[in-house]
ROBABA-592838 format. One record per residue: x, y, z of N, C-alpha, C in turn; residue in three letters. Coordinates in steps of 0.02 Angstrom, whole numbers, padded with zeros to 5 digits, always signed. Layout:
ROBABA-592838
XYZXYZXYZALA ...
This chain:
ROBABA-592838
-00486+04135+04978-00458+04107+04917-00434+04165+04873UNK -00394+04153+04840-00353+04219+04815-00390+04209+04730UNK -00382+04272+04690-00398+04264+04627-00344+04257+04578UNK -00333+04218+04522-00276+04202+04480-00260+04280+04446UNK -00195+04302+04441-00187+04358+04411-00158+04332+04334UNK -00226+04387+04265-00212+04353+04218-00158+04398+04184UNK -00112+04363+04157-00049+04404+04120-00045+04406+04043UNK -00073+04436+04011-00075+04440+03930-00004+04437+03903UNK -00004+04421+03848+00070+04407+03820+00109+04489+03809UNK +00073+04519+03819+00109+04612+03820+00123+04628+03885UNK +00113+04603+03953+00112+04636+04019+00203+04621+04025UNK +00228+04687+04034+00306+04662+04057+00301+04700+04117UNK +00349+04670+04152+00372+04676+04224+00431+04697+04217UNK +00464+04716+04282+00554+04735+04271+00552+04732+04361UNK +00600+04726+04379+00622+04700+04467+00710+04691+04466UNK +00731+04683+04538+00787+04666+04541+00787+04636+04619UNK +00865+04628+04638+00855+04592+04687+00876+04654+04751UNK +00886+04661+04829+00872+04682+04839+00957+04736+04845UNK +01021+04711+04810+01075+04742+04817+01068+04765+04726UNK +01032+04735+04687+01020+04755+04633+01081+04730+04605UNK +01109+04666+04601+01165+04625+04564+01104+04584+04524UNK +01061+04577+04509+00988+04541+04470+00949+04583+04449UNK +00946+04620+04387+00889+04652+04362+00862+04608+04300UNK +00788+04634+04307+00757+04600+04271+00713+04626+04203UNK +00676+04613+04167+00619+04632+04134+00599+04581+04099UNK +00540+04566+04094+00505+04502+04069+00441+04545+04052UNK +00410+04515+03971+00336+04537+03956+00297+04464+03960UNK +00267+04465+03979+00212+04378+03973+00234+04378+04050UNK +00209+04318+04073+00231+04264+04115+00262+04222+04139UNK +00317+04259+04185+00383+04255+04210+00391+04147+04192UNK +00453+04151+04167+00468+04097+04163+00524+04027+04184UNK +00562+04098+04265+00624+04059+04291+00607+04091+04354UNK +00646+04074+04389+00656+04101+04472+00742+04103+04495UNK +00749+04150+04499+00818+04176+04523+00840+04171+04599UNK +00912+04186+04622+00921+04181+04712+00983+04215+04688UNK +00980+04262+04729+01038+04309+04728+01045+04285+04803UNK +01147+04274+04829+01148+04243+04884+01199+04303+04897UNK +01207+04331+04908+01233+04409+04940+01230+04417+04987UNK +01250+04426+05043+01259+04451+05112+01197+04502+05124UNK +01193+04558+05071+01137+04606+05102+01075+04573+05078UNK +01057+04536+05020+00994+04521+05006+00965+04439+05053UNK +01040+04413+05068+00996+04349+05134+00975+04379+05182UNK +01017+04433+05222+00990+04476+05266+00937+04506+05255UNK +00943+04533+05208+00849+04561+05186+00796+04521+05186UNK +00825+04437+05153+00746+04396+05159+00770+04352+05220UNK +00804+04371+05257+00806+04321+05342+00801+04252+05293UNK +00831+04226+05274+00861+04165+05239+00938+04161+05196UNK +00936+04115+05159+01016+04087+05113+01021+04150+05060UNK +00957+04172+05027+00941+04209+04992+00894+04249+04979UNK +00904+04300+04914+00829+04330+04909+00824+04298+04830UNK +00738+04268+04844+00704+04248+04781+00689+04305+04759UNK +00703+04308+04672+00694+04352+04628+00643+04332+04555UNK 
């Protein structure tokens, strides 16, 4: 069983997708879900897209 990871309202993150047409930064607890549909990033997640 996995443990919940807790995210305080100060923890920011930053990411992108994997051709980097999606960058990100969020502090708290991410609140959307992205799909970059790009040729190199479906290829990268062997699907339509890469979830971001």
């Amino acid at each position: 069983m996995s443990t919940p990871i807790s995210l305080s309202p100060t923890t920011t993150h930053t990411g992108t997708c994997l051709c980097r047409a999606i960058q990100f930064t969020v502090t708290g607890a991410p609140t959307a879900v992205y799909c970059c549909y790009c040729r190199d990033c479906s290829l990268g997640a062997g699907g339509p897209c890469q979830i971001v």
